[in-house]
C-alpha positions in Angstrom: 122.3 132.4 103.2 123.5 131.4 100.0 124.6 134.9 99.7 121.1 136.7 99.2 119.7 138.8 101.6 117.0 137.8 104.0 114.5 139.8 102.0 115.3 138.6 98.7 115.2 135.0 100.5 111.5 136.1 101.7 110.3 137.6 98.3 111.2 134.0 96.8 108.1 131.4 96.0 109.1 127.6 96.9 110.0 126.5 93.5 112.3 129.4 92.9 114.1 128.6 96.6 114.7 125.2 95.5 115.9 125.8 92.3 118.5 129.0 94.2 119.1 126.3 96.8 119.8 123.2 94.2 122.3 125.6 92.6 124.2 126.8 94.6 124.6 123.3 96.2 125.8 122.9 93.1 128.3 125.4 93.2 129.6 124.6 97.2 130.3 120.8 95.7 132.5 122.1 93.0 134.4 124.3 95.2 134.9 121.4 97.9 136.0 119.2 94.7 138.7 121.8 93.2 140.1 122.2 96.9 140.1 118.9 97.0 142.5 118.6 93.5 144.7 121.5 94.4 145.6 120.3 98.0 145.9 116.5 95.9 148.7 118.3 93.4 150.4 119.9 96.6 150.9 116.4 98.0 151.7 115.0 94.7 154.5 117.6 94.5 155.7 117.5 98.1 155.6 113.7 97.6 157.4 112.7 94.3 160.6 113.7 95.0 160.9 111.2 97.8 159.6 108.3 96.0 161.1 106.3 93.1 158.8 105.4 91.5 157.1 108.5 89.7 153.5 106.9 89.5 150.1 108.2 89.1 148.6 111.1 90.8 145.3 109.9 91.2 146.7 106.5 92.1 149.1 108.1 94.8 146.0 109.9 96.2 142.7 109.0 94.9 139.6 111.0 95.4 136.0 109.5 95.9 134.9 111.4 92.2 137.5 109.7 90.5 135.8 106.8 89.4 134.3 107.0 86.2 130.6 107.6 86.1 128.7 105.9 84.0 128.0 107.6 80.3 124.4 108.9 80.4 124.4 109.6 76.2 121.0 109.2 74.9 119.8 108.7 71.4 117.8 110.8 69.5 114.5 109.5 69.9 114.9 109.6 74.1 116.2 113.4 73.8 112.6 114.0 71.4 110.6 111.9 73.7 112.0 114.0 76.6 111.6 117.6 74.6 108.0 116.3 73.7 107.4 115.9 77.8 108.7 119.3 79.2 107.1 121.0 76.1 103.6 119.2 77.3 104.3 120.1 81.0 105.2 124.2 80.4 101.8 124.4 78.2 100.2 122.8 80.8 101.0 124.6 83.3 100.7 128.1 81.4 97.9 126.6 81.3 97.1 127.0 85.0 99.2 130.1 85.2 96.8 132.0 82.6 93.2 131.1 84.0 91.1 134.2 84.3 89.7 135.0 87.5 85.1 133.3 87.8 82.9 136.0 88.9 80.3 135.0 91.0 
């Protein structure tokens, strides 16, 4: 699975498994998507020389992901505010990480 072997799967804690997992996902979705574009240039090319008009490729054959998502630029105080946070949660949980064992 995900090309790892069942003992490196077994070795993994949960948070590493879903960060493997969220990545390759990742990676499947941009495969499917530039599959997707090369059979859409196939039927572009097998298509045009039978229509008159020569028209847009992505009009001819639209995919779902071709719509325009929306910009997600953010300004320099969100990107601080958002460095601030993750710095705040890695201390923290080094934090947690580093406790020394209590003797009893």
């Amino acid at each position: 699975m995900m090309g790892m072997t069942p003992s490196a799967l077994y070795e993994m804690e949960l948070r590493e498994f879903n960060l493997a997992y969220a990545g390759w996902s990742r990676l499947q979705e941009h495969l499917m998507h530039q599959a997707w574009e090369v059979a859409r240039w196939h039927g572009a090319i097998t298509i045009t020389p039978h229509i008159k008009s020569g028209g847009n490729i992505m009009q001819m054959l639209p995919l779902p992901w071709d719509e325009k998502q929306p910009s997600q630029d953010i300004d320099m105080e969100e990107r601080r505010r958002r460095a601030a946070e993750m710095i705040k949660l890695i201390h923290n949980e080094s934090k947690e990480t580093c406790k020394p064992d209590s003797q009893d």
